[in-house]
C-alpha positions in Angstrom: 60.7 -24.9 26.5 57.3 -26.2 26.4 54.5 -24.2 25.0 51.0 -24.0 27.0 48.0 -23.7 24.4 44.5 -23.0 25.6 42.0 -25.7 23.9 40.4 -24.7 20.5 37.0 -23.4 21.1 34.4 -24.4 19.3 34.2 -21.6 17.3 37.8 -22.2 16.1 37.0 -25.9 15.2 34.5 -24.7 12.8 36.3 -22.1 10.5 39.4 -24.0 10.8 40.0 -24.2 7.4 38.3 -22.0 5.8 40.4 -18.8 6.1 40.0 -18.1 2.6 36.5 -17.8 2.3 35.5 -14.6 1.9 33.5 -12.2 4.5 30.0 -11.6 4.0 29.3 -8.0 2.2 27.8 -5.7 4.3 24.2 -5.1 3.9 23.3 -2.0 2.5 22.1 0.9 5.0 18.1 0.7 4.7 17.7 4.0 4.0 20.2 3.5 0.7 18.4 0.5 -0.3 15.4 2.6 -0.1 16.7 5.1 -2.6 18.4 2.4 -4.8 14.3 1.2 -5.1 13.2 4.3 -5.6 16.1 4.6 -8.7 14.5 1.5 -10.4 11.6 2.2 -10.1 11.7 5.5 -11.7 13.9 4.5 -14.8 11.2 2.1 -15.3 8.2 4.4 -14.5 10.0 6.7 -17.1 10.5 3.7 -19.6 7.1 2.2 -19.8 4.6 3.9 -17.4 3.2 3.0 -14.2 0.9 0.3 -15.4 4.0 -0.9 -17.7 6.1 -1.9 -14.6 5.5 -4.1 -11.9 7.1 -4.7 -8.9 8.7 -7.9 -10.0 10.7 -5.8 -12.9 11.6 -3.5 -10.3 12.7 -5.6 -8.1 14.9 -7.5 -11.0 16.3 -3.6 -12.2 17.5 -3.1 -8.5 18.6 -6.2 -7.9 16.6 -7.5 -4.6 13.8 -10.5 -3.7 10.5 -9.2 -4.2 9.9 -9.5 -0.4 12.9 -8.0 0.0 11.8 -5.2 -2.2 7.8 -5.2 0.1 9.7 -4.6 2.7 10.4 -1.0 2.3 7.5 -0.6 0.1 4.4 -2.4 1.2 2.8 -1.6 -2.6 3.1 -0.3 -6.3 0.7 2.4 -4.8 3.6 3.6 -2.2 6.4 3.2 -5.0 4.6 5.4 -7.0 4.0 7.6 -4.1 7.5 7.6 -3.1 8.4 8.5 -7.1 6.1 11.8 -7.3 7.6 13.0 -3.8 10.9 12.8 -5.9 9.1 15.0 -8.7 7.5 17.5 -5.7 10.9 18.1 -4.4 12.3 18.8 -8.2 9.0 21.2 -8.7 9.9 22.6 -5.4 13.3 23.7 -6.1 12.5 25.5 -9.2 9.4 27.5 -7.1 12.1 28.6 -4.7 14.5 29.9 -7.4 12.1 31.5 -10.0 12.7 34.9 -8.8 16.1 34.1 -10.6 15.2 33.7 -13.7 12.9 36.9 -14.3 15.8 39.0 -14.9 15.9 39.0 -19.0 15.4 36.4 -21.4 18.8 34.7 -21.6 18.2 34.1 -17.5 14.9 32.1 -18.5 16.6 30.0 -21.2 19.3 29.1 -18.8 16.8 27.9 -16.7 14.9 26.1 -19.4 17.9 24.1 -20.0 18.9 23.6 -16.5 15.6 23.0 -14.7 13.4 21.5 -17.9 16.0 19.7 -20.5 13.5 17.6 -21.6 16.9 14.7 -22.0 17.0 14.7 -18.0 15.5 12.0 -16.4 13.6 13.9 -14.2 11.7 15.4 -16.8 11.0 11.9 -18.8 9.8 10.6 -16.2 7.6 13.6 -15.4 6.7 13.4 -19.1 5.6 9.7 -18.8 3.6 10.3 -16.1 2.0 13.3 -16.5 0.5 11.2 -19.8 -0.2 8.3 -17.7 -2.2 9.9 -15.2 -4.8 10.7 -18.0 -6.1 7.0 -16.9 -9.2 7.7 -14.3 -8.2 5.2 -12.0 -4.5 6.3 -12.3 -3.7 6.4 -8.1 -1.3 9.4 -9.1 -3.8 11.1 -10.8 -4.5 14.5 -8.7 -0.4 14.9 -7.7 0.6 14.8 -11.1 -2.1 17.2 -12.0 -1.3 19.7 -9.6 2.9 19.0 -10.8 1.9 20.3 -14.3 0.1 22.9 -13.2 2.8 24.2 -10.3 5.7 24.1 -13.3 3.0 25.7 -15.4 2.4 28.9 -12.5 6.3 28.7 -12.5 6.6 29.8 -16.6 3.5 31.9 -15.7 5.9 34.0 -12.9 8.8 34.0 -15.1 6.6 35.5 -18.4 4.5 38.1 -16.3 7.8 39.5 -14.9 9.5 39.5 -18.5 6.2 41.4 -19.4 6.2 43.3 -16.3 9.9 45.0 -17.7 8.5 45.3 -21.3 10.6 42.2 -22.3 7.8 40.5 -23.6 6.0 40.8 -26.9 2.3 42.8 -26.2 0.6 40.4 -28.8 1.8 37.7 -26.2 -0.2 36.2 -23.2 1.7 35.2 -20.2 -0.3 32.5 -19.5 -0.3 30.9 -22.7 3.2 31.4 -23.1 3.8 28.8 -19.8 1.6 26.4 -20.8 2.7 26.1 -24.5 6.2 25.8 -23.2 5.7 22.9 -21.1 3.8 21.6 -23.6 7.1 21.5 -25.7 9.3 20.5 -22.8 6.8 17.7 -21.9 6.5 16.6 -26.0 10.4 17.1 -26.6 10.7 14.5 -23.6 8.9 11.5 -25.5 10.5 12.9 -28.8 13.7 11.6 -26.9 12.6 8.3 -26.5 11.0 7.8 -29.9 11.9 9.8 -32.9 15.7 10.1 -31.7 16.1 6.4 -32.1 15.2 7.2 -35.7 17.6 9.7 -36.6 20.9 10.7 -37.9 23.4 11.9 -35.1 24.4 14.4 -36.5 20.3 15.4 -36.8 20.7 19.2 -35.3 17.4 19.5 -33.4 18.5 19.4 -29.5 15.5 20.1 -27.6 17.3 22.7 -25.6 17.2 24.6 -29.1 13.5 24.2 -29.5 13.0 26.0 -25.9 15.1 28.8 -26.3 13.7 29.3 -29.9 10.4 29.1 -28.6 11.4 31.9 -25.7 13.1 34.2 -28.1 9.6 34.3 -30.2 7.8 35.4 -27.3 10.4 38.6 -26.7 10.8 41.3 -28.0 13.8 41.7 -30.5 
């Protein structure tokens, strides 16, 4: 019997031979690249600052060419940008859910550990900010202001409520109350970076301890 073949194209000719090299990996969707940037650049927002990190270590954390890396974000300015609309949407949640924690005390320390560990990410790298942006010229400057002060309104809410229900100490301002416990939360989140290096682990002074300690001397026994 005799075989008929059709000629090899061209395209055959050329990967004859090489049917063990392995196929290309796909590229990443741009919109997951975009949040992989976005990843890198906050770890190392939260590390060393915004002035601390360039785009070139960024580029190296995430693991694409700088022009690769322009391409989805034409500036430092617009990574930055894209960083505090991560911190907006975080702020945001906890607006829409402090109704929740209004109920009683041991509501409000849930949500202290929850929404403002100071070990979370989230809030080290609000932390690092929020002391970066004492810098003039800081292009974050007014959106990180207005962050402290909508996480400080949402300790205000949750303190006038507790008050509201006599859960709260008469001797105490509401308004103080908030801002001296995001003062902790922010301080504790440093203290993670720094002073924790220094210590023994078996050092018992979680900064989840330190917010609900500071909560229960504001209520009423």
């Amino acid at each position: 019997m005799t075989i008929h073949m059709s000629p090899m194209s061209t395209v055959e000719k050329r990967t004859q031979g090489v049917a063990d090299v392995p196929p290309r990996a796909p590229r990443q969707p741009r919109a997951n690249r975009r949040e992989q940037i976005l990843d890198g650049a906050s770890e190392l927002f939260s590390e060393f600052g915004y002035y601390g990190a360039s785009l070139r270590d960024i580029s190296r954390r995430v693991g694409i060419s700088h022009p690769g890396m322009l391409h989805h974000f034409a500036s430092k300015e617009d990574l930055l940008s894209g960083v505090i609309d991560r911190l907006e949407e975080h702020a945001q949640t906890a607006l829409d859910r402090q109704d929740e924690w209004c109920t009683d005390g041991q509501a409000l320390q849930r949500a202290l550990v929850d929404t403002w560990n100071p070990t979370s990410p989230v809030i080290q790298l609000l932390a690092t900010l929020d002391a970066d942006s004492t810098s003039t010229d800081h292009p974050g400057q007014f959106r990180m202001a207005r962050l402290r002060r909508v996480h400080e309104h949402i300790l205000e809410h949750c303190f006038q409520n507790l008050a509201a229900q006599g859960l709260l100490r008469e001797d105490v301002d509401p308004v103080f109350a908030a801002r001296v416990m995001l003062s902790l939360i922010l301080r504790d989140a440093v203290r993670e970076r720094t002073v924790r290096s220094l210590q023994r682990p078996n050092d018992e002074d979680a900064p989840q301890k330190d917010l609900c300690v500071l909560t229960r001397t504001f209520l009423k026994s």
